[in-house]
Structure formats: structure tokens, C-alpha cells
C-alpha positions as CSV (number, residue, x, y, z in Angstrom):
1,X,-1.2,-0.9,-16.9
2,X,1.1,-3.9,-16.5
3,X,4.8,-3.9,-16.9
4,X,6.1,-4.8,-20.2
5,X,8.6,-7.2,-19.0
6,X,6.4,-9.8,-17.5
7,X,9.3,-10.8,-15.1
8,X,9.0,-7.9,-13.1
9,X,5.3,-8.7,-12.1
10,X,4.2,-10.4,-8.9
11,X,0.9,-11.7,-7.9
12,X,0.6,-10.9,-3.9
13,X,-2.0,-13.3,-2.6
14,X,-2.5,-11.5,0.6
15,X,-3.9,-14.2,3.4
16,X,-5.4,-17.0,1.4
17,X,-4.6,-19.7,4.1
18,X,-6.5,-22.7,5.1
19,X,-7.0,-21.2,8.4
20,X,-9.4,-18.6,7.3
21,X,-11.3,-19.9,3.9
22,X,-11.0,-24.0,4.4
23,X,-13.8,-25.5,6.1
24,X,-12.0,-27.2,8.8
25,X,-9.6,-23.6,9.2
26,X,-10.5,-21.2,12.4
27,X,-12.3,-19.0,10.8
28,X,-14.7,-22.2,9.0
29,X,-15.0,-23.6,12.4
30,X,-16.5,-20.8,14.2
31,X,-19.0,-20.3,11.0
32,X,-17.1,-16.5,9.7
33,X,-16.7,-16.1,6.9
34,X,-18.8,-14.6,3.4
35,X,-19.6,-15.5,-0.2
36,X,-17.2,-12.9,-1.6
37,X,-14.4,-14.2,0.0
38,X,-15.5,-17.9,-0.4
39,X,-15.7,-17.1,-4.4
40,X,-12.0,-15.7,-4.3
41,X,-10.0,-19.3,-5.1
42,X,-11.7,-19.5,-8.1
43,X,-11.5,-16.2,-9.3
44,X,-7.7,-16.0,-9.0
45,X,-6.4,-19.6,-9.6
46,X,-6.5,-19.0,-13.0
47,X,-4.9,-15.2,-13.1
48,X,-2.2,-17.4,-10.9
49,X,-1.8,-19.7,-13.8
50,X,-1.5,-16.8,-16.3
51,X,1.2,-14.9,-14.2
52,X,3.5,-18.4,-14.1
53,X,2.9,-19.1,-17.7
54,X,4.2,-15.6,-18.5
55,X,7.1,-15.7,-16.4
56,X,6.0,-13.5,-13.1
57,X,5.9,-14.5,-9.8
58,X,3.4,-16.1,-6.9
59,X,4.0,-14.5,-3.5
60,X,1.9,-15.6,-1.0
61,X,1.4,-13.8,2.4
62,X,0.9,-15.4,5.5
63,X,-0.3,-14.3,8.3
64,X,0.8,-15.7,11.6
65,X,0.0,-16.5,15.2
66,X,3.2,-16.5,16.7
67,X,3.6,-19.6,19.2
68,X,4.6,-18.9,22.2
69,X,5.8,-20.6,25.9
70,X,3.5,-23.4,25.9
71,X,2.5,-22.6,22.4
72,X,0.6,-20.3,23.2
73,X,-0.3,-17.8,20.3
74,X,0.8,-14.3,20.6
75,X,-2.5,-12.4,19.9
76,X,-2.5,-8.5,19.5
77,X,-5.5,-7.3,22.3
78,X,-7.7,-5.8,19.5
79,X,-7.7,-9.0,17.6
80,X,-8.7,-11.1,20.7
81,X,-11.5,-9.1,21.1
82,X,-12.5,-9.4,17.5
83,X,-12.0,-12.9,17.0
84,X,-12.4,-14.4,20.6
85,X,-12.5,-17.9,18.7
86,X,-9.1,-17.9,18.2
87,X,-6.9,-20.8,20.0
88,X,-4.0,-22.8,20.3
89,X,-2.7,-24.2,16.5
90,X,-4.7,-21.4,14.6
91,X,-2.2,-19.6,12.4
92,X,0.6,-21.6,13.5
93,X,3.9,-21.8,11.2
94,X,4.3,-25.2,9.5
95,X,0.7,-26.2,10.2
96,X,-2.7,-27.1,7.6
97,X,-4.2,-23.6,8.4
98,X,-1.3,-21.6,8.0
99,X,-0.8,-22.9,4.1
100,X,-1.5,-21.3,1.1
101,X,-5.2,-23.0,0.0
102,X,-4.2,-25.7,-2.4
103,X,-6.3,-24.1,-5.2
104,X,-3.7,-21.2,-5.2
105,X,-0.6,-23.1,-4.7
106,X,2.5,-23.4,-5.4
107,X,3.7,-20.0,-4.6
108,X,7.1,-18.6,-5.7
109,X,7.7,-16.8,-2.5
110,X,6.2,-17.3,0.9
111,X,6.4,-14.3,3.1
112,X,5.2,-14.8,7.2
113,X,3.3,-11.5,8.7
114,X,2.3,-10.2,11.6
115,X,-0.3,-7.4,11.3
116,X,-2.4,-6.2,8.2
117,X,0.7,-5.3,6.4
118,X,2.7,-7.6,4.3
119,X,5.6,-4.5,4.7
120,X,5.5,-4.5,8.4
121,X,8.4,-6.5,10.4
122,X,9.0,-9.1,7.2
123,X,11.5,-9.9,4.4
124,X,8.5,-9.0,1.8
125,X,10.6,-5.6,0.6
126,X,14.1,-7.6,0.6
127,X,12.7,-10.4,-1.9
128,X,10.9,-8.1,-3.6
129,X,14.2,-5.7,-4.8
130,X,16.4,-9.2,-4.8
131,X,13.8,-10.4,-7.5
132,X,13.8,-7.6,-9.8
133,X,9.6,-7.4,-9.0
134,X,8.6,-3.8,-9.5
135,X,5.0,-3.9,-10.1
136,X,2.5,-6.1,-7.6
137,X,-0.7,-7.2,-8.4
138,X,-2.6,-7.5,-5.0
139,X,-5.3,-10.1,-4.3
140,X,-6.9,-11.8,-1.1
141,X,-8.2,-10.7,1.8
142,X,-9.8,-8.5,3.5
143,X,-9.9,-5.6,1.3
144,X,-10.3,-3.2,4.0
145,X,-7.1,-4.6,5.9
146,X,-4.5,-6.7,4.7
147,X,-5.1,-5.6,1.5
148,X,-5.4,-2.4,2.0
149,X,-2.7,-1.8,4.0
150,X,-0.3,-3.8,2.1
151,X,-1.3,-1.8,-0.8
152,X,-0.3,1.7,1.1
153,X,3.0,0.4,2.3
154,X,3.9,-0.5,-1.4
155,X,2.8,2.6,-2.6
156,X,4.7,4.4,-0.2
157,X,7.9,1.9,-1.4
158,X,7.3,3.7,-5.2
159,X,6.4,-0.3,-6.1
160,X,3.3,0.2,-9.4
161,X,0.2,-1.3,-7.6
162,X,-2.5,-3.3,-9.8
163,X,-5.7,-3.8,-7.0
164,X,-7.8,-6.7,-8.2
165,X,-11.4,-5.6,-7.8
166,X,-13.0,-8.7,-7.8
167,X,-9.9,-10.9,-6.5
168,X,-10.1,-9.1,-3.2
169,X,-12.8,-9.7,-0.8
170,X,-14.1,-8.5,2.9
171,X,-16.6,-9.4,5.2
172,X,-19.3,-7.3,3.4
173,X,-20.2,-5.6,0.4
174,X,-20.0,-2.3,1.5
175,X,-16.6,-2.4,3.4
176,X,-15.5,-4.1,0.3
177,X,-16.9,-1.2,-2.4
178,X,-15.4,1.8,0.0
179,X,-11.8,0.3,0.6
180,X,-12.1,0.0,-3.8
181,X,-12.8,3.2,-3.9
182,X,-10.4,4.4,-1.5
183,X,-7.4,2.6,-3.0
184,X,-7.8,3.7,-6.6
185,X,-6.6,6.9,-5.5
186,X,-3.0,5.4,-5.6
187,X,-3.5,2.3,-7.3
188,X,-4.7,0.6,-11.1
189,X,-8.1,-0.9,-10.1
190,X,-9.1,-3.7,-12.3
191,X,-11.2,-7.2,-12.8
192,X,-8.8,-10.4,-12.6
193,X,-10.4,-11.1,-16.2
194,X,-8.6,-8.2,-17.2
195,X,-5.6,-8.4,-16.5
196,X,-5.8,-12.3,-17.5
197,X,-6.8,-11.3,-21.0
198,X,-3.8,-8.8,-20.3
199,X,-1.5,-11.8,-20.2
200,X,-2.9,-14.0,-22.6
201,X,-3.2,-11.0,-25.5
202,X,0.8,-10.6,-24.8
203,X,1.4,-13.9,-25.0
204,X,-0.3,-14.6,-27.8
């Protein structure tokens, strides 16, 4: 399942800011949020460790509320409609929200987005090919978007996928289980334990 030559290996952490799994973030603030995705830090902090120890790579994905005149964030309509809560500062570049969760950090590679894919309208695909990664394995959130689509767009890029089942999280259960389900169509599916042990057993 994983690439001999651990250099070519990526961890994507796909949206694992402050601003949508700290407390104080936007999402904490206005009280949305679930236990799946809450249990994520510590699930992939130390498949994080184990890809730095073997010599891949920490990308972390970003996603981003562009500031506009006045600062005013540039929200897509469908996104103000589902998240009326968010506001000035939320998702903004350089600010507490918009970092990597300190459980997770430091990442290699920090890559801004702008919608659910990581591939859309970024540098992800040029630091990707300048790196000599070939094979991602895809963690964060949600599973049904970010994830999902970032997923797609790699697969689509002929980049070997790795989908953490329980590293990835959604708003519930079932939209969880189906995007799983979905995805294994074109991607490796497995438990961040495994591909841990994965690490460790090469190591060792």
C-alpha cells in the first residue's frame, strides 16, 4: 500500500485549523462541531510523528477567507448560507484560526485554499512534483468535502491515494461512512494505526 521509498510520501492534513476544531476558533464559538472531528488531533499526531521520523512529509491545507476592502471576508453565497456565523477575522491568513492546530504542527508545506479542493486555484500540485511526493495520505476534515474532493483531484493527477478512515471526520456518522465508501473506489482505505505500524515495521 505505501511507497517503498518513504521520501515520496506526504501526509495531507486537509483543514485542521484553529478556526474550525479550537475552542475559541469560528466554528467553537458558534457551538459546531462533533466528537469525530474533535477525536481527530489525537488520532493523527502520532501517524504525523511516524511520517517525519521516516523521512515523508507534513502538508497542511488551509482553507482561507480571503480579506477583502475593509477586510471584509470574501464568502462564496452557498457557504454564507451554511455557516451564517461567519465574520470578520475567521479564516484570515496570518491569524490564530487560520493555523495548523498545534497538536499537528510543524508542517513541512503549508498550502492556502479556497474551496473543498486542495487542487483548485493553489500551488498544492507545483510542490507536490517539486518534492518528489507521489503518494498522499489524506487526513482532516470533512470527509464528505475537503477530503473528498481533494482526494478526486489527486486521483485524477495519477498521485497513489492512502484515505485514512478514522483520521478523517464529518459532521455525522453517516455522511462520514458513505463518503468512505465512496472513495475506496479510487483510493487505499485504511486505520491511521495501520499505516503507523506500516512505518514503524519498515523502520524497524
Amino acid at each position: 500500500m505505501l511507497l517503498e521509498d518513504r521520501t515520496k510520501i506526504a501526509l495531507l492534513l486537509v483543514d485542521m485549523q484553529n478556526d474550525f476544531l479550537h475552542p475559541d476558533g469560528a466554528y467553537g464559538r458558534a457551538g459546531q462541531g462533533s466528537e469525530m472531528i474533535a477525536a481527530l488531533p489525537d488520532r493523527l499526531a502520532p501517524l504525523a510523528d511516524a511520517i517525519r521520523a521516516a523521512g515523508g512529509w507534513v502538508i497542511s491545507t488551509q482553507f482561507t477567507l480571503v480579506p477583502g476592502k475593509g477586510e471584509e471576508p470574501m464568502i462564496s453565497p452557498h457557504l454564507k448560507k451554511l455557516r451564517p456565523f461567519l465574520k470578520k477575522g475567521d479564516f484570515c491568513p496570518g491569524a490564530f484560526g487560520h493555523q495548523l492546530i498545534d497538536r499537528l504542527q510543524p508542517a513541512d508545506l503549508t498550502v492556502e485554499k479556497v474551496a473543498y479542493s486542495a487542487f483548485y486555484m493553489t500551488r498544492l500540485e507545483w510542490v507536490l512534483r517539486k518534492s518528489g511526493i507521489e503518494q498522499l495520505v489524506i487526513g482532516g476534515i470533512v470527509t464528505n468535502g475537503g477530503v473528498a474532493s481533494t482526494l478526486r483531484d489527486a486521483h485524477v493527477r495519477d498521485l497513489s491515494t492512502v484515505l485514512l478512515s478514522d483520521g478523517t471526520g464529518a459532521f455525522t456518522d453517516a455522511l462520514h461512512d458513505t463518503a468512505v465508501a465512496s472513495l475506496s473506489a479510487i483510493s487505499h482505505v485504511a486505520t491511521c494505526a495501520e499505516i503507523t505500524s506500516s512505518l514503524s515495521d519498515a523502520a524497524a
